[in-house]
Backbone as CSV, one residue per row, in Angstrom:
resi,resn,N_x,N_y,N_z,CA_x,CA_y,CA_z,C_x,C_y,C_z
1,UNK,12.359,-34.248,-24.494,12.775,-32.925,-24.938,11.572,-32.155,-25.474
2,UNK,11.588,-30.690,-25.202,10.198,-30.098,-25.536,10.291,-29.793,-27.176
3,UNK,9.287,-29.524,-27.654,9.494,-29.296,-29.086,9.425,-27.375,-28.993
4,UNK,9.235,-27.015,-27.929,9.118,-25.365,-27.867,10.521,-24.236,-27.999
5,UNK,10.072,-23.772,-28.979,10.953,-22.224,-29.172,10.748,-21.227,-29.478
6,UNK,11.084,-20.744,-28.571,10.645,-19.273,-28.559,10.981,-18.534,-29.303
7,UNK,10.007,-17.932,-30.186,10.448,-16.432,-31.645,9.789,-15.266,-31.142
8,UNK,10.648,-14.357,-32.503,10.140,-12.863,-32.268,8.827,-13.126,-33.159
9,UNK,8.123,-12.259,-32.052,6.848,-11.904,-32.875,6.999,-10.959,-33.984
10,UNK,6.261,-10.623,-34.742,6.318,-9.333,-35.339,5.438,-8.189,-34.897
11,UNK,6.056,-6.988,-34.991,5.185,-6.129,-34.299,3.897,-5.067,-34.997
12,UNK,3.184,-4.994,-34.226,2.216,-4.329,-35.464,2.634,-2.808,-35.836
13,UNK,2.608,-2.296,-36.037,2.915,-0.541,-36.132,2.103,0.313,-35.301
14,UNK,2.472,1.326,-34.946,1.669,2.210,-34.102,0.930,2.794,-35.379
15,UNK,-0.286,3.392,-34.930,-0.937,4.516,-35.406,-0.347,5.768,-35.929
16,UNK,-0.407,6.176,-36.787,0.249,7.064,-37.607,0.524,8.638,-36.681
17,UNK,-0.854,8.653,-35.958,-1.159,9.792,-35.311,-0.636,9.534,-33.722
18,UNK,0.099,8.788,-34.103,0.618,8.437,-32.175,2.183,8.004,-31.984
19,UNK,2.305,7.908,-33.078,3.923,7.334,-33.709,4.746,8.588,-32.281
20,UNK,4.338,9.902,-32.735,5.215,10.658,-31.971,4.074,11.254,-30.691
21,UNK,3.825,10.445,-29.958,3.033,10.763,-28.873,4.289,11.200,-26.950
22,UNK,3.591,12.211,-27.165,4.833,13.178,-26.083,3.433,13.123,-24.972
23,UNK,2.552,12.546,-24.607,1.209,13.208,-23.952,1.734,12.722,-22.307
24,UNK,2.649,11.137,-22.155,3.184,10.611,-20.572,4.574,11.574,-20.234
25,UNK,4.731,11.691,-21.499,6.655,12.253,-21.420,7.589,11.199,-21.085
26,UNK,7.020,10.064,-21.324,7.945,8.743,-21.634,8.733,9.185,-22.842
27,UNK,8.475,9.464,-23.801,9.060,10.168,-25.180,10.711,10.229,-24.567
28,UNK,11.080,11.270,-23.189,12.186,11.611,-22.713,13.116,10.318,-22.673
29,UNK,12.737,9.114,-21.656,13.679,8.368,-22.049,13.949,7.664,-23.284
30,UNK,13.789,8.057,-24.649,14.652,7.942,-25.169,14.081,6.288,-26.230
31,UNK,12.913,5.477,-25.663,12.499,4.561,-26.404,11.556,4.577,-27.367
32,UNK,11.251,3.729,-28.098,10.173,3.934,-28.864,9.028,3.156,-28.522
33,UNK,7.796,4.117,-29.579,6.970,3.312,-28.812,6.519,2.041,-29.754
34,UNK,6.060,0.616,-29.129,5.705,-0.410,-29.047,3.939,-0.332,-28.792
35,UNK,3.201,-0.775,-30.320,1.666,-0.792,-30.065,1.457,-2.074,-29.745
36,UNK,1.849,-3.024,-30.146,1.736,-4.528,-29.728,2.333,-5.555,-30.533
37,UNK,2.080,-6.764,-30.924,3.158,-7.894,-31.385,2.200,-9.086,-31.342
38,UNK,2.131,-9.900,-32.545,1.498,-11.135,-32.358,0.859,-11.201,-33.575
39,UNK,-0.369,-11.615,-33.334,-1.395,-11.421,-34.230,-2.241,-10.520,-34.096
40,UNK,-2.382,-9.093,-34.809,-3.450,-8.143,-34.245,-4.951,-8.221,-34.363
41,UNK,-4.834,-9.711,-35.046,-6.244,-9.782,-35.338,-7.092,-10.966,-34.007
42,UNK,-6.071,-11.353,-33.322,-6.176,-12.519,-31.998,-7.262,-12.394,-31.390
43,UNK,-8.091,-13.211,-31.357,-9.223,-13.668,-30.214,-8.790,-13.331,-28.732
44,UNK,-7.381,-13.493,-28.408,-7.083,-13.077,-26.896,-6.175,-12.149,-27.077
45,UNK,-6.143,-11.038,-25.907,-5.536,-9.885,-25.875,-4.501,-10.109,-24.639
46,UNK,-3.324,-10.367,-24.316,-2.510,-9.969,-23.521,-1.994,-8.548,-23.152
47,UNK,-2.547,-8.412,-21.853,-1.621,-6.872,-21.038,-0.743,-7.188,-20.299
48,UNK,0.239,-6.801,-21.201,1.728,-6.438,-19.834,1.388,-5.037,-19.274
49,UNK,2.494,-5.022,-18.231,2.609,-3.362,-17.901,3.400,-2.618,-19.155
50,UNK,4.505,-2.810,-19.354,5.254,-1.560,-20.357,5.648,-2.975,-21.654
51,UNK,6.563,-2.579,-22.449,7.144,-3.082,-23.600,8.507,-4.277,-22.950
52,UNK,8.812,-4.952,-23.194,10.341,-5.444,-22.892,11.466,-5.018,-23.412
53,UNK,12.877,-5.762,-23.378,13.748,-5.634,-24.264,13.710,-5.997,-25.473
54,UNK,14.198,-5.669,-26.630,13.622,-5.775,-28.276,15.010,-6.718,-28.789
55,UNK,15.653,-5.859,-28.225,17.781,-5.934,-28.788,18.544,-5.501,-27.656
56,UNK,19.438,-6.550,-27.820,20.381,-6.774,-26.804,21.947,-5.341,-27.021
57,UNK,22.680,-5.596,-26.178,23.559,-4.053,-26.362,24.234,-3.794,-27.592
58,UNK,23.973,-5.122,-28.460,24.185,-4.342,-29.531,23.517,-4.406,-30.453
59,UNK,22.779,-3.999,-30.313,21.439,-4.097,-31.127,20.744,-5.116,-32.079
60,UNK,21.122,-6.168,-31.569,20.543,-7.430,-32.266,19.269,-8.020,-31.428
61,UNK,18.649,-8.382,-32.400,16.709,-8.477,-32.161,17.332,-9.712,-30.964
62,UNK,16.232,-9.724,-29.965,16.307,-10.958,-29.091,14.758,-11.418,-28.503
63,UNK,14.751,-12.483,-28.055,13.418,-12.453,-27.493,13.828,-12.773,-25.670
64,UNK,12.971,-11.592,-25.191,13.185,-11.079,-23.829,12.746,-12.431,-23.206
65,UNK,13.031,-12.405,-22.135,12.687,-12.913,-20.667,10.911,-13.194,-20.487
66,UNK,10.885,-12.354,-20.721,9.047,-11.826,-20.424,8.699,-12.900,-22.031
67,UNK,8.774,-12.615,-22.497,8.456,-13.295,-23.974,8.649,-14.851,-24.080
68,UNK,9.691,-15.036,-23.617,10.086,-16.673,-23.785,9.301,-17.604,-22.656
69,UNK,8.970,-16.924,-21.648,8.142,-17.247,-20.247,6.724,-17.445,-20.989
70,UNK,6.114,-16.179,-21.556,5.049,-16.552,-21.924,4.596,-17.080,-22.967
71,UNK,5.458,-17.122,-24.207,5.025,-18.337,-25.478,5.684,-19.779,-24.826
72,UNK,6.107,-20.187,-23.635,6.124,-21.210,-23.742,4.818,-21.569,-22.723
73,UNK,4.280,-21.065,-21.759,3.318,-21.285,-20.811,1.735,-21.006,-22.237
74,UNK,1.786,-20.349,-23.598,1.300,-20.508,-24.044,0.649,-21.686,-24.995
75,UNK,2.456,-22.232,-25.127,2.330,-23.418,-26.219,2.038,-24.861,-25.059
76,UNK,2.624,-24.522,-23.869,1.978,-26.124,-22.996,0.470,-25.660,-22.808
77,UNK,-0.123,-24.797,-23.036,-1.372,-24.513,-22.875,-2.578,-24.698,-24.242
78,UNK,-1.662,-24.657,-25.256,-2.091,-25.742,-26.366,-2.946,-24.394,-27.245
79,UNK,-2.042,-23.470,-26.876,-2.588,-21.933,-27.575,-1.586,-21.462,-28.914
80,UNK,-2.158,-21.330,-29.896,-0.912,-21.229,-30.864,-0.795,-19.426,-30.990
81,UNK,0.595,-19.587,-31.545,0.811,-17.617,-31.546,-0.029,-17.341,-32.242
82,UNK,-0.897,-17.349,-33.318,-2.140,-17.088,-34.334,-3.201,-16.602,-32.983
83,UNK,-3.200,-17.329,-31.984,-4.448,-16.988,-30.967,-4.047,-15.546,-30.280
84,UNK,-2.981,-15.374,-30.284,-2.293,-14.315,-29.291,-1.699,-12.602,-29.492
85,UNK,-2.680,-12.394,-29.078,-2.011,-10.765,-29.551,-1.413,-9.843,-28.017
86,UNK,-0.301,-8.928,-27.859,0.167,-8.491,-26.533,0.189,-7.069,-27.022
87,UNK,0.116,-6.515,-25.765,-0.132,-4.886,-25.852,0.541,-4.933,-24.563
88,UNK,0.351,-3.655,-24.259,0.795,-2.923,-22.892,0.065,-1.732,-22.279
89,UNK,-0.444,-1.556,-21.210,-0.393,-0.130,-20.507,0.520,0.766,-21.053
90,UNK,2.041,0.595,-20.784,2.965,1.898,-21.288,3.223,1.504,-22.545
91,UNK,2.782,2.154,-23.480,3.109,1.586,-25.068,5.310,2.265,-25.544
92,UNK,5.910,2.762,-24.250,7.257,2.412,-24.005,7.625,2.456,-23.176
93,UNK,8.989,1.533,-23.268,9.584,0.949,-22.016,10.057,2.342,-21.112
94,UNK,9.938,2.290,-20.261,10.895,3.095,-19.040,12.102,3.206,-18.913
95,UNK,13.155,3.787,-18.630,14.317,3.530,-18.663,14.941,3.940,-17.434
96,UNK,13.920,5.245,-16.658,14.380,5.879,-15.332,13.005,6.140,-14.898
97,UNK,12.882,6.602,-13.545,11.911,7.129,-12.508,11.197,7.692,-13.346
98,UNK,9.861,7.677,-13.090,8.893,8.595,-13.483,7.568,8.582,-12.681
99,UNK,6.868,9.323,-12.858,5.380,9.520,-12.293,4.325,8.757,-12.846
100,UNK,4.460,7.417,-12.201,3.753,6.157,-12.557,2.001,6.448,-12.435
101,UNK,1.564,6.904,-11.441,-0.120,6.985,-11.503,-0.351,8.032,-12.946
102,UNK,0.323,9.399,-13.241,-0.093,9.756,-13.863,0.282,9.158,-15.631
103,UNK,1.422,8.301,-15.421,2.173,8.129,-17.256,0.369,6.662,-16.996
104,UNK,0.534,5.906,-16.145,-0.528,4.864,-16.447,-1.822,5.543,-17.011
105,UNK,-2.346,6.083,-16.143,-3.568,6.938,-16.298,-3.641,7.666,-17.639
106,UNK,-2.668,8.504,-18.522,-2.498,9.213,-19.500,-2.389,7.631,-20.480
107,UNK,-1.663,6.652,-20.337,-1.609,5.601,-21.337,-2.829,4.809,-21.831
108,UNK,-3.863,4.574,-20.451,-4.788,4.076,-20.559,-5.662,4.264,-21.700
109,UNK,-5.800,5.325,-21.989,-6.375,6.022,-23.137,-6.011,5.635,-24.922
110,UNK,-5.058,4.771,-24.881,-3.937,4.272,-25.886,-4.560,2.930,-25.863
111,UNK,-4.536,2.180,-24.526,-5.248,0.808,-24.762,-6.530,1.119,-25.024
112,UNK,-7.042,1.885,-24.490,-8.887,1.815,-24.227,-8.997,1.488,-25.735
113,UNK,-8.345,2.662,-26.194,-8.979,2.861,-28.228,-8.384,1.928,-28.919
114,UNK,-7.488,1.111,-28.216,-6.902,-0.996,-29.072,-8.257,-1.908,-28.676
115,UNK,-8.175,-1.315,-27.580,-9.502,-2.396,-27.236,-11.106,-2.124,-27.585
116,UNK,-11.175,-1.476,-28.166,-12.290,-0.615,-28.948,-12.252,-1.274,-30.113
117,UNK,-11.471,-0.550,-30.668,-10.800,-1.262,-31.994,-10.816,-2.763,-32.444
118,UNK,-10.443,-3.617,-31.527,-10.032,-5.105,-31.740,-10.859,-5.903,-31.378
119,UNK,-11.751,-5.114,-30.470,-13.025,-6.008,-29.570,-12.681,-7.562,-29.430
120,UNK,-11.554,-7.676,-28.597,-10.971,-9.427,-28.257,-12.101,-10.109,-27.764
121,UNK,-12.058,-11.242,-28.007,-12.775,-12.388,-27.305,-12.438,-12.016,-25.871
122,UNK,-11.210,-12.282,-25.288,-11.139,-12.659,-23.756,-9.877,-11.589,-23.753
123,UNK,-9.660,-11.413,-22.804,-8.389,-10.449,-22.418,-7.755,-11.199,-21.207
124,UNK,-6.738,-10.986,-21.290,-5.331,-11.689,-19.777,-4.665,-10.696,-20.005
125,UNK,-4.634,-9.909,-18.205,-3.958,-9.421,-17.599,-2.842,-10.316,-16.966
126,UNK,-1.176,-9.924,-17.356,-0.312,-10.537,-16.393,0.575,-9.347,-15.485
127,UNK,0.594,-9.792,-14.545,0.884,-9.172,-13.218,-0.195,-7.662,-12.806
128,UNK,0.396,-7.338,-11.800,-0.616,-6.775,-10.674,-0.419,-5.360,-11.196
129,UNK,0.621,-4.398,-11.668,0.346,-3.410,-12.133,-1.025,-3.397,-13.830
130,UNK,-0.957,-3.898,-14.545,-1.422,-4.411,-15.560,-3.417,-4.675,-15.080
131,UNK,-3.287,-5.035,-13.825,-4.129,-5.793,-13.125,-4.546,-4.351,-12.947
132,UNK,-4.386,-3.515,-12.047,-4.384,-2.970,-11.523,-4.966,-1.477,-12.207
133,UNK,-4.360,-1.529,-13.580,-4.604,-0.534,-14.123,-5.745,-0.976,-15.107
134,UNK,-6.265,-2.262,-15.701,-6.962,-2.132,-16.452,-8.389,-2.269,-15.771
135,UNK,-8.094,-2.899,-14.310,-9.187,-3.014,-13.895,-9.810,-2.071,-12.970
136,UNK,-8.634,-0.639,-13.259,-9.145,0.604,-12.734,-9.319,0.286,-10.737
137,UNK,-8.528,-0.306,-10.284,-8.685,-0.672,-9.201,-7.452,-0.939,-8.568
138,UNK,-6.613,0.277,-7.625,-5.091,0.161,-6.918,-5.189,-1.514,-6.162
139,UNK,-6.325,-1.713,-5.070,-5.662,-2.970,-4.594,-5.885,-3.968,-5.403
140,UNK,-6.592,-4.148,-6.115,-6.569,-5.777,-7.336,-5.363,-6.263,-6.813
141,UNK,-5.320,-7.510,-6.651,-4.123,-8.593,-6.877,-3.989,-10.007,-7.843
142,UNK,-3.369,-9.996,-8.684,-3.053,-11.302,-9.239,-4.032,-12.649,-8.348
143,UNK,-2.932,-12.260,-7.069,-3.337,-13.755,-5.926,-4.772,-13.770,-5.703
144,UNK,-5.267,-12.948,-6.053,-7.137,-12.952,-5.117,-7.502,-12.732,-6.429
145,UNK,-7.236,-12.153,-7.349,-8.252,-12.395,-8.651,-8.022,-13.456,-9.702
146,UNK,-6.560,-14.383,-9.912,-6.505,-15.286,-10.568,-7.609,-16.471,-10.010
147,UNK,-7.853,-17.321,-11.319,-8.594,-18.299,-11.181,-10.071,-18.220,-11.507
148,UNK,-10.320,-16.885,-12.071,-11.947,-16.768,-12.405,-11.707,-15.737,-13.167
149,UNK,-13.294,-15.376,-14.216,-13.585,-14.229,-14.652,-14.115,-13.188,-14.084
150,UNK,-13.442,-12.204,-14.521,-14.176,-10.884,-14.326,-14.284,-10.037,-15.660
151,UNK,-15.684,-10.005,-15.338,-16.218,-8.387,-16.506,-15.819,-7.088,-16.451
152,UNK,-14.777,-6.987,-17.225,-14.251,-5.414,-17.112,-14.535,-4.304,-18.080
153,UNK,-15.192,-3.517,-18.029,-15.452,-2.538,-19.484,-15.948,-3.888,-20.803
154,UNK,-16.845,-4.201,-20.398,-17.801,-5.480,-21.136,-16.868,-7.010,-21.875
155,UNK,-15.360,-6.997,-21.388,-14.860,-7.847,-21.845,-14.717,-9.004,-20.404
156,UNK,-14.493,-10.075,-21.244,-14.349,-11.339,-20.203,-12.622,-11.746,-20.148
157,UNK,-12.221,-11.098,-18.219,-10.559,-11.309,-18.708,-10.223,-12.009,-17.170
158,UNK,-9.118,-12.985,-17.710,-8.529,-13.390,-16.675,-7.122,-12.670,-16.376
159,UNK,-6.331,-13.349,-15.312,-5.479,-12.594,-14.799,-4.258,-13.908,-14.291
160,UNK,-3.025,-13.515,-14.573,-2.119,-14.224,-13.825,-1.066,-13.659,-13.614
161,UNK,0.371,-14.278,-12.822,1.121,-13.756,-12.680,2.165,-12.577,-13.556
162,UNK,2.995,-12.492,-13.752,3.773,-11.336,-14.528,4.787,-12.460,-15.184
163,UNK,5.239,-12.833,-16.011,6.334,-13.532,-16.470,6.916,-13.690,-15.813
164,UNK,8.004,-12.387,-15.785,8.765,-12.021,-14.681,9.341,-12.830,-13.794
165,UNK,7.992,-12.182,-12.611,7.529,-13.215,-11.366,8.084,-14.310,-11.551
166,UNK,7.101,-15.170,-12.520,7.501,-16.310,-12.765,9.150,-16.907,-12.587
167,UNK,9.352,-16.334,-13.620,11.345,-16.551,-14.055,11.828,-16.371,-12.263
168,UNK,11.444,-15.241,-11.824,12.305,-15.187,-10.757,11.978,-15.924,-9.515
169,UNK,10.291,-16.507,-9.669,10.282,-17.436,-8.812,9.436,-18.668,-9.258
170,UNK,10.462,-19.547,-9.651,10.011,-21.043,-10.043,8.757,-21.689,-9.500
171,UNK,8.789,-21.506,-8.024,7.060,-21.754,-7.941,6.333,-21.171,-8.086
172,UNK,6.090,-20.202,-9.158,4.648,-19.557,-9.587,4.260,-20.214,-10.802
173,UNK,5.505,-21.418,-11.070,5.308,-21.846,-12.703,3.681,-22.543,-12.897
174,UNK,3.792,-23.707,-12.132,2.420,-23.894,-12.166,1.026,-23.299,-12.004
175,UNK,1.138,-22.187,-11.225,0.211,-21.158,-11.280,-0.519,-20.720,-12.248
176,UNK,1.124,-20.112,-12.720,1.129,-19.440,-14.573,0.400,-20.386,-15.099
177,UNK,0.389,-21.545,-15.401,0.403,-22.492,-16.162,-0.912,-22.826,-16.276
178,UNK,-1.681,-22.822,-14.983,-2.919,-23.508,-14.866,-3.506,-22.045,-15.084
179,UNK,-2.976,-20.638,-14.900,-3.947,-19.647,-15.440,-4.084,-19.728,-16.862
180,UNK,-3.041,-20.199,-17.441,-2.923,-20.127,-18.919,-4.013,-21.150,-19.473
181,UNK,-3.836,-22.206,-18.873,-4.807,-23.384,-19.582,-6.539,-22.968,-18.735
182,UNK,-6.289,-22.088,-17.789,-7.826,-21.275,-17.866,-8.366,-20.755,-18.840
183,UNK,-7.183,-20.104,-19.851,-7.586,-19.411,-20.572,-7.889,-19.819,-21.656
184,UNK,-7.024,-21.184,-21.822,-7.159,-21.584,-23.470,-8.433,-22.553,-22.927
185,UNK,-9.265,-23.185,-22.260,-9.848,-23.791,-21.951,-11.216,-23.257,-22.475
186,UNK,-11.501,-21.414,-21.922,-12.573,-20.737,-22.282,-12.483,-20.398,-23.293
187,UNK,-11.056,-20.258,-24.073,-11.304,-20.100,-25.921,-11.670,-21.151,-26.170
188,UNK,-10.843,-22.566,-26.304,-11.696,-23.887,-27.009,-12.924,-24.106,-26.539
189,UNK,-13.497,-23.478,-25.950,-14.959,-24.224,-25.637,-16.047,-23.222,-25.516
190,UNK,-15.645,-21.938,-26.038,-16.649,-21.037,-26.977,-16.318,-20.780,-28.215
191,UNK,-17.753,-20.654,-28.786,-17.771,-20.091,-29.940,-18.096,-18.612,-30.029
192,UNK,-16.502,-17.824,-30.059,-16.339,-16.397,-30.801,-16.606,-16.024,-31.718
């Protein structure tokens, strides 16, 4: 039996001056925004694409899909939540259609100044939008860039699947898994 369970992180607060940020017009549907969750002070930086679910329909806290996928591919990876801080491209969730090149592109600007700010040891991108946008590059793929580093805007980041993915397809588990222990591999064996 595993000893793993999955909790809510706590979340950090947005910036005072961004709390009411209308600049994607995500604002419209109706969510709030989400600056990140974990430890904000973490040696590794996780990018999702947008925020997850927080609370279920009736508004009781839950830990999403996306969340339980990745603190457990974290904890067989021998990474404790203290190591782990998560952000996003869309600092809120989506709820309907929108104009994805331009809300990414306008958000980017939201991570750039976290990652300024926090100057992480290593950064992990999961899935291909995420991929895609931090590495300023439409075709990037998960499949052709997992398994090594790349230098992006002077940080050292790997890349793996999307949670998601994962959940919905059981054989990416090991994938996930061995990207994850890529990662904790290059934290234990530098000194940050």
């Amino acid at each position: 039996m595993s000893d793993f369970c999955p909790v809510i992180w706590s979340e950090e607060p947005t910036p005072d001056h961004l709390i009411n940020c209308r600049e994607c017009g995500l604002y419209k549907h109706g969510s709030r925004m989400i600056w990140g969750e974990g430890n904000p002070d973490a040696p590794i930086m996780i990018i999702l694409d947008n925020p997850g679910a927080r609370e279920d329909r009736e508004g009781n806290t839950i830990v999403c899909g996306t969340r339980q996928t990745l603190q457990q591919a974290a904890h067989k990876a021998n990474l404790k939540m203290d190591d782990i801080y998560v952000t996003y491209i869309l600092k809120r969730k989506p709820v309907r259609a929108y104009d994805k090149e331009l809300v990414r592109q306008t958000c980017m600007m939201h991570l750039d100044e976290q990652i300024k700010t926090k100057k992480p040891a290593l950064i992990f991108c999961l899935g291909n939008v995420a991929v895609q946008s931090f590495f300023q590059n439409p075709e990037a793929e998960v499949k052709t860039f997992r398994g090594t580093w790349h230098n992006v805007q002077g940080y050292q980041t790997g890349v793996a699947y999307h949670p998601l993915a994962v959940r919905r397809r059981p054989n990416l588990w090991s994938l996930f898994l061995s990207d994850w222990q890529f990662v904790a591999e290059r934290y234990h064996n530098t000194n940050f």
